[in-house]
N, C-alpha and C positions, 0 to 999 in steps of 0.2 A: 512537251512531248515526252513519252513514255519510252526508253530502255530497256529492253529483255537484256536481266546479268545475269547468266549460267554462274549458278552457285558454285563455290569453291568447297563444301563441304567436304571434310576428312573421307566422310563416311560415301563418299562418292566414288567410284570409280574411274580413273582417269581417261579411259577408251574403254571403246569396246569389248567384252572378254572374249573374243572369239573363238579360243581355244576352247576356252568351259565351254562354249554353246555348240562346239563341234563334238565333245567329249557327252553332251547329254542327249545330243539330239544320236550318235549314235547308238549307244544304249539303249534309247527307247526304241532306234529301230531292229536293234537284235531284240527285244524284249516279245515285239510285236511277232515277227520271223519264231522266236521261238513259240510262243501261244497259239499261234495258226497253225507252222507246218511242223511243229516238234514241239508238242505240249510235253509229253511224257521222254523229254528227253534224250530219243534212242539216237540220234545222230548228232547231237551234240555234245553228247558225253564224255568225251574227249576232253572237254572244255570243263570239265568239272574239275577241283583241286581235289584229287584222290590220290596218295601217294605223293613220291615225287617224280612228276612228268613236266617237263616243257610248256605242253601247250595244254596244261592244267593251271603252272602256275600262273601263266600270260593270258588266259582263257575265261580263269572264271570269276574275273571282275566285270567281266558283259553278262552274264547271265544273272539272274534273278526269281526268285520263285514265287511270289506271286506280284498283282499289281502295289498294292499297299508297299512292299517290299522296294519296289523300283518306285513310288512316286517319294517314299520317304528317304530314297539315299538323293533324290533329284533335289526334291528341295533344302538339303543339306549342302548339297553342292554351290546350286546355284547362290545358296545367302552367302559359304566363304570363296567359293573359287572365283566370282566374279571381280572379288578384289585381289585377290595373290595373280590371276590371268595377266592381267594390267601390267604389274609389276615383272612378270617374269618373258612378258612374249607367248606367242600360241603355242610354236612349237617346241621350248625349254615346258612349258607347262604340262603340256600333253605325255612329253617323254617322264616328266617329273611323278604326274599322276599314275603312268605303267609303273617307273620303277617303283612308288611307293606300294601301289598293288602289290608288284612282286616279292617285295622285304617281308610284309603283312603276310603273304603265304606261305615265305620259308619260317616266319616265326609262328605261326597257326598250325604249322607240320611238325616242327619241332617240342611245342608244347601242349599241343592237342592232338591233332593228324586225323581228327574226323574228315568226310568231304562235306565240301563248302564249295558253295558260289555265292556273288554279292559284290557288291564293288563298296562294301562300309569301307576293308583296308584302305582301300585308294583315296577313298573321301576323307578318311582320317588324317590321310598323310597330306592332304589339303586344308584341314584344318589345323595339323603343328607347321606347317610354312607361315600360314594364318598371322599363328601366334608369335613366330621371331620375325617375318617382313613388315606385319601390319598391328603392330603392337600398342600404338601408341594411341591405334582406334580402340581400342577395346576401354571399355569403362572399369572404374576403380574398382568394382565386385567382379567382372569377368573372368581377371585371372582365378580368384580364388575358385566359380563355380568352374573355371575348365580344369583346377586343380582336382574337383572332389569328386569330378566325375571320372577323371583318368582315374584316381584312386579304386573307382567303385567300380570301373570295369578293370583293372588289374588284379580287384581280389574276388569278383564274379570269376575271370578266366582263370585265377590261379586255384578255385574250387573246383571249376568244371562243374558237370553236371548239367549244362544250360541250352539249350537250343541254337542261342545267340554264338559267334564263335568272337569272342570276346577278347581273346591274345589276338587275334587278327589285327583287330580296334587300334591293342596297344602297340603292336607290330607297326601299324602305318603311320600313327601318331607320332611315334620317338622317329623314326627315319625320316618324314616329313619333317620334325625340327630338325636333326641333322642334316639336312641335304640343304634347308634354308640357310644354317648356321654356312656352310660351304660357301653357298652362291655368296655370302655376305663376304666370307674371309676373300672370296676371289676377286670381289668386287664384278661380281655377273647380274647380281640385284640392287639398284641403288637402296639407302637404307635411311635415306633421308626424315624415316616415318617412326624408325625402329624408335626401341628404348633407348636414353642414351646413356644408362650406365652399359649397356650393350656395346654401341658404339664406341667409347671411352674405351671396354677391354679389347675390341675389335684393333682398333686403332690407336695405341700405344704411343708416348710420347710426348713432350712439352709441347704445349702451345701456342703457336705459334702469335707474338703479339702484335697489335691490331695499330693498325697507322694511324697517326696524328691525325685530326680532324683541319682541314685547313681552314683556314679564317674566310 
C-alpha cells in the first residue's frame, strides 16, 4: 500500500500565507479600479507620495503605473512573502508590510522627494524580514547576490537620476531587517530557521547542559 508523505521541505511553507494572498489580491483590485474608473489618476491623487502627507504616505503602495509594474512587484511578493506570512501570522504581517511601505516613503522623501507610487518599498521590507526570519533557506551564494544587489541599488539612489525610486528599495529593505531583528529579540517570531550565530548573539548565555542518557 502506497502513503501520501507531505514533504517536510525547508523551502516549504508551513500554512497557508493568507496574509500575502489578501495583501496581493487587494492590490490587484485597486490596480484594476484604478485602470477602469481613474486611469489618469485625478481622484486618486491623493494617494500619491508627493510631499509629505498621510494618506500619500499610507496610499501609494496600492497604486501602480502600469500592469508590467504591478505583475513584477506580485511576483516578488508572492516568492518571499509566502514564507515570512507563515511565520509571522496575517495580521502581524500585513501591519508589517504597511509599516515597511511607510519607513520606505519617509526615506524616499528625505533622500529623493520625487512622487512615487509602487508598493517595491513594502516588498522590500518583505524581502529583509526574508532575510533575518528565513535565513537559513537561502543557499550559500544568496546572501552574497542579495548583498550586491542592495549595494547596486544604494548607489543607483545615492546618484539619482533614475526613474526607479531606488532609496525607497533601500528604505524598506533596512527597516524590514529591523523590525524582523525586533519580532526575534521579543520573541513574537519563532527563529527556529534563523542563522544560528544569529541566534547565539540573540540569546546570550551558557549552555545549558544536556542530560545523561539513561541506560
Amino acid at each position: 500500500m502506497h502513503v501520501h508523505v507531505r514533504s517536510l521541505s525547508p523551502f516549504r511553507s508551513p500554512q497557508e500565507p493568507l496574509g500575502n494572498y489578501a495583501i496581493m489580491t487587494i492590490t490587484a483590485c485597486i490596480f484594476a479600479i484604478q485602470m477602469i474608473l481613474d486611469p489618469g489618476a485625478h481622484y486618486l491623487s491623493s494617494l500619491i507620495l508627493d510631499r509629505w502627507s498621510m494618506p500619500g504616505l499610507f496610499g501609494h503602495m496600492w497604486l501602480h503605473m502600469t500592469a508590467v509594474h504591478l505583475v513584477g512587484n506580485l511576483l516578488t511578493l508572492w516568492v518571499f512573502g509566502r514564507y515570512v506570512c507563515p511565520r509571522l501570522g496575517g495580521a502581524k504581517y500585513i501591519l508589517a508590510y504597511v509599516g515597511t511601505g511607510v519607513a520606505a516613503g519617509f526615506i524616499h522623501l528625505i533622500y529623493d522627494g520625487r512622487p512615487v507610487i509602487g508598493a517595491s518599498g513594502a516588498i522590500m521590507g518583505i524581502l529583509g524580514m526574508y532575510v533575518v526570519i528565513c535565513f537559513r533557506q537561502l543557499s550559500r551564494l544568496g546572501p552574497w547576490l542579495i548583498l550586491a544587489w542592495f549595494l547596486a541599488t544604494l548607489g543607483a539612489g545615492m546618484l539619482g537620476h533614475f526613474p526607479a525610486a531606488y532609496m525607497a528599495h533601500v528604505g524598506g529593505f533596512l527597516s524590514g531587517m529591523v523590525l524582523a531583528l525586533c519580532f526575534l529579540v521579543f520573541r513574537i517570531v519563532d527563529s527556529d530557521r534563523t542563522d544560528p550565530a544569529l541566534q547565539a548573539m540573540l540569546n546570550p548565555g551558557p549552555a545549558k547542559p544536556q542530560a545523561a542518557a539513561m541506560p
